[in-house]
mmJSON file of the N, C-alpha and C atoms, coordinates in Angstrom:
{"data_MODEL":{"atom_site":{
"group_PDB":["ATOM","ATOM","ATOM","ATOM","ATOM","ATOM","ATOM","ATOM","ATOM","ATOM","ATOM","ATOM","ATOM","ATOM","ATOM","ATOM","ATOM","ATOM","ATOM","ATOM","ATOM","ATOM","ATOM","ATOM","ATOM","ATOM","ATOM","ATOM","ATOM","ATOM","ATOM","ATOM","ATOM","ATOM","ATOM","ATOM","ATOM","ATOM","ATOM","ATOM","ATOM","ATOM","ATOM","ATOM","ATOM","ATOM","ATOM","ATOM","ATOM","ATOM","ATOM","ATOM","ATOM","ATOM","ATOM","ATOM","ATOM","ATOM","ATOM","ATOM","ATOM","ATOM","ATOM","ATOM","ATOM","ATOM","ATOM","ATOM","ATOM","ATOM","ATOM","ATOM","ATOM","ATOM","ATOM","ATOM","ATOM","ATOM","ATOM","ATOM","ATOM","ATOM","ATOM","ATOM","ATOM","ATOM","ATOM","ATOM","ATOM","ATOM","ATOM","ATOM","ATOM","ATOM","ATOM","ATOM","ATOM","ATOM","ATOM","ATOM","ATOM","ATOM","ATOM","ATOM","ATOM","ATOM","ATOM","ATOM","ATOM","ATOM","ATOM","ATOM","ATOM","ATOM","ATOM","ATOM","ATOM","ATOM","ATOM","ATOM","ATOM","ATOM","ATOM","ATOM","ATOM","ATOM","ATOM","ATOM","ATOM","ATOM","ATOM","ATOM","ATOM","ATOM","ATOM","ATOM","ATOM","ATOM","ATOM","ATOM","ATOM","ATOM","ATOM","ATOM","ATOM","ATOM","ATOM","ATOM","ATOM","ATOM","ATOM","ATOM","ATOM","ATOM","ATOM","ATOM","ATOM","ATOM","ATOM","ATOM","ATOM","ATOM","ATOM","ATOM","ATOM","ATOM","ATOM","ATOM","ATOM","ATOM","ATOM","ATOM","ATOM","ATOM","ATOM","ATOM","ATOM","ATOM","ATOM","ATOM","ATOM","ATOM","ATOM","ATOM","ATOM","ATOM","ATOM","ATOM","ATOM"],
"id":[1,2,3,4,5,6,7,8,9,10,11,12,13,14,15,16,17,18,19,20,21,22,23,24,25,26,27,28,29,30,31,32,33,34,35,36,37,38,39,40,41,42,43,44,45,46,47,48,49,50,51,52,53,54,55,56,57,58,59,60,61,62,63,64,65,66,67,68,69,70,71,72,73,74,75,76,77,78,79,80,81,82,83,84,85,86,87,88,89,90,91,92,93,94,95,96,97,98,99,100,101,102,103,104,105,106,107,108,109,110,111,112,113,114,115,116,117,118,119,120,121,122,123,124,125,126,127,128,129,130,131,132,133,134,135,136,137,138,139,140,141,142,143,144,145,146,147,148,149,150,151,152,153,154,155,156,157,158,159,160,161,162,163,164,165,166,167,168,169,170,171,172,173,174,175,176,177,178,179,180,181,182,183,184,185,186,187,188,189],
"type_symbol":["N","C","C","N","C","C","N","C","C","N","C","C","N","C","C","N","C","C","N","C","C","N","C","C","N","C","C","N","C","C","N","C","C","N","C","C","N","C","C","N","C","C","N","C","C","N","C","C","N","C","C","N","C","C","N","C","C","N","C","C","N","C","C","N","C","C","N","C","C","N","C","C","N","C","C","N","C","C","N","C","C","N","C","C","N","C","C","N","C","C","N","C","C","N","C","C","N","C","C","N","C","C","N","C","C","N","C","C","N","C","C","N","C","C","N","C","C","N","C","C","N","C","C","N","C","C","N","C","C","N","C","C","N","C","C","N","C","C","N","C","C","N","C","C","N","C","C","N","C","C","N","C","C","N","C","C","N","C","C","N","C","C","N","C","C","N","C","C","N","C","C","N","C","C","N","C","C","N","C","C","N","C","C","N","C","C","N","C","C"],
"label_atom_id":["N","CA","C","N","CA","C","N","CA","C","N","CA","C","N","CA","C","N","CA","C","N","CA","C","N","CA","C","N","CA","C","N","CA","C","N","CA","C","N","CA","C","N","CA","C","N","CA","C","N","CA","C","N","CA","C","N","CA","C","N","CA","C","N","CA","C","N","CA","C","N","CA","C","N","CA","C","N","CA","C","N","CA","C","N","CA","C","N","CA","C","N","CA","C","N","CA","C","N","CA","C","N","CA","C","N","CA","C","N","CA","C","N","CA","C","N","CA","C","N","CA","C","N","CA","C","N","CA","C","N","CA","C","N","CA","C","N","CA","C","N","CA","C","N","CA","C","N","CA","C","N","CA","C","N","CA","C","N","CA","C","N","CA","C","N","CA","C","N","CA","C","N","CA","C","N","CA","C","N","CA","C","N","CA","C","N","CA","C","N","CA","C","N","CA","C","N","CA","C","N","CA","C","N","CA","C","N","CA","C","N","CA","C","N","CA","C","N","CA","C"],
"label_alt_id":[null,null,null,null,null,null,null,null,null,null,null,null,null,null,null,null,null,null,null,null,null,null,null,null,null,null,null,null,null,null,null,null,null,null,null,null,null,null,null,null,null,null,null,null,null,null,null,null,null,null,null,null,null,null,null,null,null,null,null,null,null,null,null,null,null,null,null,null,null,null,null,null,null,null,null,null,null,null,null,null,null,null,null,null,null,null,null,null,null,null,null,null,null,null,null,null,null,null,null,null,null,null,null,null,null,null,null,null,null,null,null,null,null,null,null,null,null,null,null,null,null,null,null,null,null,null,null,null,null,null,null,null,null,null,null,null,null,null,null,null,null,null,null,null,null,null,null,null,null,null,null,null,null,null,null,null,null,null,null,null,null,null,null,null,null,null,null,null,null,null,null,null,null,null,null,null,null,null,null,null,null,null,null,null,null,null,null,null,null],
"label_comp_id":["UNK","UNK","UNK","UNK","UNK","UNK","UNK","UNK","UNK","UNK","UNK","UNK","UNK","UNK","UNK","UNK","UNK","UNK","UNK","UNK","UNK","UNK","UNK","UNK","UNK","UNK","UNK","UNK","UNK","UNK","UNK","UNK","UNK","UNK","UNK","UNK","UNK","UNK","UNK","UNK","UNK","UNK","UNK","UNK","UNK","UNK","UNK","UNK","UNK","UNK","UNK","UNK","UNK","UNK","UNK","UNK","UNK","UNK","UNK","UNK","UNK","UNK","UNK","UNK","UNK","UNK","UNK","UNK","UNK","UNK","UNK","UNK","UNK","UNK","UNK","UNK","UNK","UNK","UNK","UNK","UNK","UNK","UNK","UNK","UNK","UNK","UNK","UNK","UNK","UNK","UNK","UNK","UNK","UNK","UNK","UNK","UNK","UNK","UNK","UNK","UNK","UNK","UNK","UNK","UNK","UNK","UNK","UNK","UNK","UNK","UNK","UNK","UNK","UNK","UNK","UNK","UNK","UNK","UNK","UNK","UNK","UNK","UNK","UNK","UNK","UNK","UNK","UNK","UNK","UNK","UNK","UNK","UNK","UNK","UNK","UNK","UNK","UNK","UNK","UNK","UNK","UNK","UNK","UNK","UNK","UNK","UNK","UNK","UNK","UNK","UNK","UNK","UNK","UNK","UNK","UNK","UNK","UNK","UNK","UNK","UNK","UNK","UNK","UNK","UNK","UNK","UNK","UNK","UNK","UNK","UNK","UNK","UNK","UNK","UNK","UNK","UNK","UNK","UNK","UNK","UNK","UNK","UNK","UNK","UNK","UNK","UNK","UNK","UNK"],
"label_asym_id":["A","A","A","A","A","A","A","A","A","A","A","A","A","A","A","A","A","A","A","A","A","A","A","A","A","A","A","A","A","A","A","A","A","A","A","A","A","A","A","A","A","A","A","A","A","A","A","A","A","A","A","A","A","A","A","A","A","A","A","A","A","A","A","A","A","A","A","A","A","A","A","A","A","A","A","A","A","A","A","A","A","A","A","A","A","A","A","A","A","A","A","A","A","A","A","A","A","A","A","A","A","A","A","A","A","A","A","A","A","A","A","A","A","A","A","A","A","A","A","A","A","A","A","A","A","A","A","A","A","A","A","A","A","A","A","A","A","A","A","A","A","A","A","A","A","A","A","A","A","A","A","A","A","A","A","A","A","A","A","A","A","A","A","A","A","A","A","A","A","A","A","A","A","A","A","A","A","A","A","A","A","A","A","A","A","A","A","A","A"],
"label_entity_id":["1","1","1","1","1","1","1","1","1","1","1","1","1","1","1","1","1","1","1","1","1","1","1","1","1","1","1","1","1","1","1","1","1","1","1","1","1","1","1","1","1","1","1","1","1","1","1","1","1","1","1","1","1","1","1","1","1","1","1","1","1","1","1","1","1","1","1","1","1","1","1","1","1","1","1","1","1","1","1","1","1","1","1","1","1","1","1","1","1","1","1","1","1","1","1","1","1","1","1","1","1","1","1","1","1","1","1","1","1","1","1","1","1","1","1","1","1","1","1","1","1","1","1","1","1","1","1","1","1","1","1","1","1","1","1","1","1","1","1","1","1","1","1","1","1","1","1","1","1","1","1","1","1","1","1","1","1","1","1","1","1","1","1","1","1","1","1","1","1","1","1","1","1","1","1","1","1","1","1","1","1","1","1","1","1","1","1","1","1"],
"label_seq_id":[1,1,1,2,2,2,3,3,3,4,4,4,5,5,5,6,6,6,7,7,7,8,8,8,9,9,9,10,10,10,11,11,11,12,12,12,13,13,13,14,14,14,15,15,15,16,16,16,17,17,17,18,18,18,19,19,19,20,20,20,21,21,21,22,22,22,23,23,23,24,24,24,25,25,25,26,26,26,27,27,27,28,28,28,29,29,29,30,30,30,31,31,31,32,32,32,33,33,33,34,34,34,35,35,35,36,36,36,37,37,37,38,38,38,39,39,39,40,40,40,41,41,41,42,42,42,43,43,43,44,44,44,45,45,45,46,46,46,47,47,47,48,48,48,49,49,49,50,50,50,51,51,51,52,52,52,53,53,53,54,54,54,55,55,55,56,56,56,57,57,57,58,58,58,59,59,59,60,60,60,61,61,61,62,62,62,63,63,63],
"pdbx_PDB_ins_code":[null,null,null,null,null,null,null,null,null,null,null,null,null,null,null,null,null,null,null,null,null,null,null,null,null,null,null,null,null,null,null,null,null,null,null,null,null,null,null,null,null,null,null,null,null,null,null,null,null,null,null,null,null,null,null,null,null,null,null,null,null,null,null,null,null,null,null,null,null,null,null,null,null,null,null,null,null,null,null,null,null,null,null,null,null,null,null,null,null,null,null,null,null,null,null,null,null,null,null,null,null,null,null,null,null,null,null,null,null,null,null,null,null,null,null,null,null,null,null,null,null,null,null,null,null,null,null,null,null,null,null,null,null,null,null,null,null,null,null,null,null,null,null,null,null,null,null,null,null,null,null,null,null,null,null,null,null,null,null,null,null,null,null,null,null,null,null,null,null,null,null,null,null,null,null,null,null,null,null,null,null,null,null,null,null,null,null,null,null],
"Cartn_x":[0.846,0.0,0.892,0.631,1.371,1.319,1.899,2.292,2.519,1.466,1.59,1.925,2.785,2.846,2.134,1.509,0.799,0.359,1.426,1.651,0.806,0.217,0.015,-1.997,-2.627,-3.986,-4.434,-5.212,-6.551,-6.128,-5.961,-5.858,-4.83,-4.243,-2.326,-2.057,-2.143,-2.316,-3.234,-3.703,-4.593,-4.194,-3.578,-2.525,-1.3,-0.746,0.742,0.086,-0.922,-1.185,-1.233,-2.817,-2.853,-1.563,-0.311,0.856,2.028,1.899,2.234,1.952,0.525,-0.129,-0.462,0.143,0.109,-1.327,-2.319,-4.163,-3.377,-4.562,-4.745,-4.802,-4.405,-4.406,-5.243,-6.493,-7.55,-8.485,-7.309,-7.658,-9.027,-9.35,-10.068,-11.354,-11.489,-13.06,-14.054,-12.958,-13.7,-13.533,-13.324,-14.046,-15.163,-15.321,-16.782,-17.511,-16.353,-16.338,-15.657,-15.629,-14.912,-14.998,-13.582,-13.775,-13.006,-13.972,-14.038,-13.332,-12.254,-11.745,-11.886,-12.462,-12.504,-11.631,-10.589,-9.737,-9.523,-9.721,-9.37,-10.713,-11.886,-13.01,-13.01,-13.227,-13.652,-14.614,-15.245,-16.79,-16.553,-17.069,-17.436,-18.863,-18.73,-20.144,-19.725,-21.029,-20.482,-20.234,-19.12,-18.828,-19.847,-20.966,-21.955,-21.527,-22.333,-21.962,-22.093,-22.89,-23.086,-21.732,-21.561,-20.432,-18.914,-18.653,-17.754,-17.78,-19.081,-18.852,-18.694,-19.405,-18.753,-16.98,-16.515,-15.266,-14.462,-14.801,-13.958,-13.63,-14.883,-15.12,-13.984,-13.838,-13.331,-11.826,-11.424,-10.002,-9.403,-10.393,-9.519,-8.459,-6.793,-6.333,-6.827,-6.266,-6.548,-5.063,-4.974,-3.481,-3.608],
"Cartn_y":[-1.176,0.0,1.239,2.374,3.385,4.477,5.297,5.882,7.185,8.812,9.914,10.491,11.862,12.874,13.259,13.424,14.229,15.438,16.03,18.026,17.837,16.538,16.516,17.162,17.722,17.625,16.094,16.185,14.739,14.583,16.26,16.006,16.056,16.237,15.737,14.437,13.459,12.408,11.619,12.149,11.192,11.507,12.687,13.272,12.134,11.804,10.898,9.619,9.048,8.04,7.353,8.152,8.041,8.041,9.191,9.001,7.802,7.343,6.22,4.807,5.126,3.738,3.866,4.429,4.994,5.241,5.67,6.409,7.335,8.074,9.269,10.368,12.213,12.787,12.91,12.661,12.849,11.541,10.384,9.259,8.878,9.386,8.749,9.083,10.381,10.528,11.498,12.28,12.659,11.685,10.607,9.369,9.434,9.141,9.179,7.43,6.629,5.318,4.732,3.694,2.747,1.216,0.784,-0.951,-1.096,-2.804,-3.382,-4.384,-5.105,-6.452,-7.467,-8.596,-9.693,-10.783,-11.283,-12.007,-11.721,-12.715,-11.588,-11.508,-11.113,-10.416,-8.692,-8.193,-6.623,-6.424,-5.916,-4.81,-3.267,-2.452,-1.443,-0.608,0.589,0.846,2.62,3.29,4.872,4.948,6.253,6.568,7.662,7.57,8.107,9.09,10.18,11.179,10.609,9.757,8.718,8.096,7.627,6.446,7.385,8.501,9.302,9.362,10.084,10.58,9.427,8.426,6.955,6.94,6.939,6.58,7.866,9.369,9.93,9.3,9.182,8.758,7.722,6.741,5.155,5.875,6.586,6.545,7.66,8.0,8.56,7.953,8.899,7.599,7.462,6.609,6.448,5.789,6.545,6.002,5.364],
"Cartn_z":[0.0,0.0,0.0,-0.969,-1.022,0.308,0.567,1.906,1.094,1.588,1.019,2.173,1.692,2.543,3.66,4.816,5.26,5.259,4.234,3.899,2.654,1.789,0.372,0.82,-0.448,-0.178,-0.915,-0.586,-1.168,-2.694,-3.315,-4.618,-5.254,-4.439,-4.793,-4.827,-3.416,-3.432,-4.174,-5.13,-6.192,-7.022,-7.574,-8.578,-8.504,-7.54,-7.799,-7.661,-7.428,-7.553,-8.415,-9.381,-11.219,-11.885,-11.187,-12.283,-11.965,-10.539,-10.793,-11.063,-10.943,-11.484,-13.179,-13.748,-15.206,-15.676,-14.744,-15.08,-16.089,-16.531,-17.361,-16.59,-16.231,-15.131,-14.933,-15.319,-14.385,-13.745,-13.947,-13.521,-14.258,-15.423,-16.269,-16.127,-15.504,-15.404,-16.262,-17.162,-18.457,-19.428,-19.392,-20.529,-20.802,-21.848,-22.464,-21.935,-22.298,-22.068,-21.298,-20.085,-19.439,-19.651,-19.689,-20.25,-18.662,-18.686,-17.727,-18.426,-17.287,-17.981,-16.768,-17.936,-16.459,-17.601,-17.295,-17.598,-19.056,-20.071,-21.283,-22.192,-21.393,-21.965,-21.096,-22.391,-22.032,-22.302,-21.218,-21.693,-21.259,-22.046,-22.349,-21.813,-21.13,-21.193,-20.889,-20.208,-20.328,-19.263,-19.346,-17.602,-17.418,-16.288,-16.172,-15.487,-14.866,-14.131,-12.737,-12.446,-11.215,-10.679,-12.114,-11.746,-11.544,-12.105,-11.887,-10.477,-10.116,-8.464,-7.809,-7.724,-7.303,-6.906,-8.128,-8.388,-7.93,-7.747,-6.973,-5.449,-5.291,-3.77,-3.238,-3.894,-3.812,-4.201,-4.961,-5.172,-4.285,-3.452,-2.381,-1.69,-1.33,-0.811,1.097,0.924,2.607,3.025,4.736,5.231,6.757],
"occupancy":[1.0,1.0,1.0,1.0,1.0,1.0,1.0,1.0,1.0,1.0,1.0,1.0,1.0,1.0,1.0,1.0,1.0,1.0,1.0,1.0,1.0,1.0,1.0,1.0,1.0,1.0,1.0,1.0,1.0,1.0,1.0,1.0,1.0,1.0,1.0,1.0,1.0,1.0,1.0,1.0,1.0,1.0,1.0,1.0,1.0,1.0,1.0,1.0,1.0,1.0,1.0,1.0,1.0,1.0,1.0,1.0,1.0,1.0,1.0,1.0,1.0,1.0,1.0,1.0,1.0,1.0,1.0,1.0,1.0,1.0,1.0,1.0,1.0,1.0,1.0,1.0,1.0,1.0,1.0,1.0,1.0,1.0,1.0,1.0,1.0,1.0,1.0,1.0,1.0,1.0,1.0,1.0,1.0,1.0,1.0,1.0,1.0,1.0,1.0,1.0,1.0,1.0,1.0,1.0,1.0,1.0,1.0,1.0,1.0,1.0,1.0,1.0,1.0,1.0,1.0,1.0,1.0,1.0,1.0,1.0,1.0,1.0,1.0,1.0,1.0,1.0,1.0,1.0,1.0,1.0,1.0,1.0,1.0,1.0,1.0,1.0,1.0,1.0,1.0,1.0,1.0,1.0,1.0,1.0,1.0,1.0,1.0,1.0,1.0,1.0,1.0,1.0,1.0,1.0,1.0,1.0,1.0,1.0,1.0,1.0,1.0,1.0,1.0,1.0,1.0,1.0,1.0,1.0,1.0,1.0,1.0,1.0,1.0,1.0,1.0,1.0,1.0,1.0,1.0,1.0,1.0,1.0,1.0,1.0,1.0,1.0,1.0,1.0,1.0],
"B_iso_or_equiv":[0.0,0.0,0.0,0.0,0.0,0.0,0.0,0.0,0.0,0.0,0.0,0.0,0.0,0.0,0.0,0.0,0.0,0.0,0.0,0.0,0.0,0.0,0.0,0.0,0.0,0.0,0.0,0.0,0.0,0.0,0.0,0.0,0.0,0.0,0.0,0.0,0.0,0.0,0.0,0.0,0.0,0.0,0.0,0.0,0.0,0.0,0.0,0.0,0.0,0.0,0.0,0.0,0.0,0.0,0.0,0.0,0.0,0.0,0.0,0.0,0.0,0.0,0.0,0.0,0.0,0.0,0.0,0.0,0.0,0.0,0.0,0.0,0.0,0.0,0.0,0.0,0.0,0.0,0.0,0.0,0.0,0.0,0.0,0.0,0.0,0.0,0.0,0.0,0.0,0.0,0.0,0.0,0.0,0.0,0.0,0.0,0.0,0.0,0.0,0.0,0.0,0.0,0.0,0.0,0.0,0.0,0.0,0.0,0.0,0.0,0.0,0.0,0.0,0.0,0.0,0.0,0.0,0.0,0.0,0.0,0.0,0.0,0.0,0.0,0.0,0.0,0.0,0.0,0.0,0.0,0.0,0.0,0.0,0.0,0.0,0.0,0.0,0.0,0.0,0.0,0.0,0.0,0.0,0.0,0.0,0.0,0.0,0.0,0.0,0.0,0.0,0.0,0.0,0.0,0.0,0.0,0.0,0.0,0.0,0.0,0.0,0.0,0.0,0.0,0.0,0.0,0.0,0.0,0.0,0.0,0.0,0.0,0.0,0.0,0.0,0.0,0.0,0.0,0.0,0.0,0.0,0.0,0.0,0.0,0.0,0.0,0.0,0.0,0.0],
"pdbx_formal_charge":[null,null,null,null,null,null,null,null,null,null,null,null,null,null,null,null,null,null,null,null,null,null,null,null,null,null,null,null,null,null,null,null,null,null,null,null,null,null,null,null,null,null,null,null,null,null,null,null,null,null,null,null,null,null,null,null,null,null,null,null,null,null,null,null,null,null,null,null,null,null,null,null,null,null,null,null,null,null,null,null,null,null,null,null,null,null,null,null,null,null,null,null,null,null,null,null,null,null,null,null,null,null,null,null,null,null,null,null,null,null,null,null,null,null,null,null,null,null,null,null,null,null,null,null,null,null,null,null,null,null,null,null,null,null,null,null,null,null,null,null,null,null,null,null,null,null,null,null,null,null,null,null,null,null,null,null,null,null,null,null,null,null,null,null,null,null,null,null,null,null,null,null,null,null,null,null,null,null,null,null,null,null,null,null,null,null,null,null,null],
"auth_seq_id":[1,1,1,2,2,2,3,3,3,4,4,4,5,5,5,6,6,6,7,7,7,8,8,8,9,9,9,10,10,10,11,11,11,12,12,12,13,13,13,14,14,14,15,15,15,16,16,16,17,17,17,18,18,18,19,19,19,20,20,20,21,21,21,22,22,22,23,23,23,24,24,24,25,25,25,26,26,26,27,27,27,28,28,28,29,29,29,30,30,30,31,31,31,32,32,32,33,33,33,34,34,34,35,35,35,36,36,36,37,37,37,38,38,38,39,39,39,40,40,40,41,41,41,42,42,42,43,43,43,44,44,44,45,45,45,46,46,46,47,47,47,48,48,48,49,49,49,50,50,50,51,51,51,52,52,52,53,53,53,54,54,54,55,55,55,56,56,56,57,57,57,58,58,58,59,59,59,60,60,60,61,61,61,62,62,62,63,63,63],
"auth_comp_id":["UNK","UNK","UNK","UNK","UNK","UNK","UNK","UNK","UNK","UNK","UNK","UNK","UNK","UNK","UNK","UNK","UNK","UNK","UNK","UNK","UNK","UNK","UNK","UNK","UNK","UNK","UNK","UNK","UNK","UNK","UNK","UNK","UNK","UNK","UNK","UNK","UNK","UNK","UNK","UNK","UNK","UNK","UNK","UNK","UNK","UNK","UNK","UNK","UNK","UNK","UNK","UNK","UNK","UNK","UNK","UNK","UNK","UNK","UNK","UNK","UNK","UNK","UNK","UNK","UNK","UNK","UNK","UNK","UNK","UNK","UNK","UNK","UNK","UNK","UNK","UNK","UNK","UNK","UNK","UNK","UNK","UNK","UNK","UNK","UNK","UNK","UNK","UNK","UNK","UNK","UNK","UNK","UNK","UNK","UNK","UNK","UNK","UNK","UNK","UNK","UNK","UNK","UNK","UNK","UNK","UNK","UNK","UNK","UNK","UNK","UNK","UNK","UNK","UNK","UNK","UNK","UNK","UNK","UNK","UNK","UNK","UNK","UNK","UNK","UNK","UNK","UNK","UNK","UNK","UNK","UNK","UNK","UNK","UNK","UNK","UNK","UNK","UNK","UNK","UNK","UNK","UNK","UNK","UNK","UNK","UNK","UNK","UNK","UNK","UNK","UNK","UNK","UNK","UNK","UNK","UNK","UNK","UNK","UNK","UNK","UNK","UNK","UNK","UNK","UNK","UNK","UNK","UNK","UNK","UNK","UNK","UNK","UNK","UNK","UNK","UNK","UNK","UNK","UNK","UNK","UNK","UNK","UNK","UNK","UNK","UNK","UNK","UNK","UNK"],
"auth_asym_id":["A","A","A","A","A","A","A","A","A","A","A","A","A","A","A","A","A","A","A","A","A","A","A","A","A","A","A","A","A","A","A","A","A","A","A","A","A","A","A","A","A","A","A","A","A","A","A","A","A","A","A","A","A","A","A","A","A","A","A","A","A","A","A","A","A","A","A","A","A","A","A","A","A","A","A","A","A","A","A","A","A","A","A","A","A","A","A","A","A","A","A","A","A","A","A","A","A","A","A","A","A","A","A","A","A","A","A","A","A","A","A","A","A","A","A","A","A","A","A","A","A","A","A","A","A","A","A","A","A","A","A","A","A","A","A","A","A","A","A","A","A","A","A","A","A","A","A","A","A","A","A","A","A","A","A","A","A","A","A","A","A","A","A","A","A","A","A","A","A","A","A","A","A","A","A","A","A","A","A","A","A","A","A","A","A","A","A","A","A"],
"auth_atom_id":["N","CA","C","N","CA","C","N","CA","C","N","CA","C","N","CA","C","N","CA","C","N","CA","C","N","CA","C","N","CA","C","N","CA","C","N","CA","C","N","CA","C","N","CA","C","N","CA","C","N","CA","C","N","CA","C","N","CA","C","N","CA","C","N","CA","C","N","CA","C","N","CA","C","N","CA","C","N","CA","C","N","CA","C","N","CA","C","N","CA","C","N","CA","C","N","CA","C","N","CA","C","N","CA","C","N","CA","C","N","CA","C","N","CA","C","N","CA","C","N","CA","C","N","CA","C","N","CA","C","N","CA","C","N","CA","C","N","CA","C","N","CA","C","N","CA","C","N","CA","C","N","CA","C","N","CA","C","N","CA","C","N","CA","C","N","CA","C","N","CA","C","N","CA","C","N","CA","C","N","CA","C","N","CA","C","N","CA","C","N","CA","C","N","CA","C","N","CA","C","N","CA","C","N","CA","C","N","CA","C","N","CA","C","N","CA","C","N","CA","C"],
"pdbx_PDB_model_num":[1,1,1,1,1,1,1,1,1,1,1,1,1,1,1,1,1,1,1,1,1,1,1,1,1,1,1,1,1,1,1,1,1,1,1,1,1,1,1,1,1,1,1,1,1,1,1,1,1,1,1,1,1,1,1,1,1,1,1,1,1,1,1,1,1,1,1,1,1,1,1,1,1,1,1,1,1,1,1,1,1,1,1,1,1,1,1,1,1,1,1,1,1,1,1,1,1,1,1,1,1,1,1,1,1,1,1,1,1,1,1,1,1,1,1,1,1,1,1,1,1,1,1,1,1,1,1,1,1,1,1,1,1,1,1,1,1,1,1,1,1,1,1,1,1,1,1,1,1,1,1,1,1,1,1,1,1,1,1,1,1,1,1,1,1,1,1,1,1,1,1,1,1,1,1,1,1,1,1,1,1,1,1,1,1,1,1,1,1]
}}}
């Protein structure tokens, strides 16, 4: 588990996260589309405005 600064904000630490887990900088949430992979099938569907706020939520880090 990665270990951030305590001096970093919320959105810093999700800033070096995405860039070291090689995301897109905004960790992918102006996609129009997100693929899901479950072994080597992908599905596809939209990234909703739902599912965005979802997914800020969850990629918060936590220490």
């Amino acid at each position: 588990m990665a270990h951030y600064d305590d001096a970093l904000t919320l959105g810093e630490a999700r800033s070096r996260y995405f860039e070291a887990n090689g995301f897109e900088t905004d960790g992918g949430y102006s996609a129009r589309w997100v693929q899901l992979r479950a072994g080597p099938l992908r599905f596809g569907f939209p990234n909703t405005a739902s599912r965005v706020r979802a997914v800020r939520l969850h990629d918060l880090p936590t220490c």
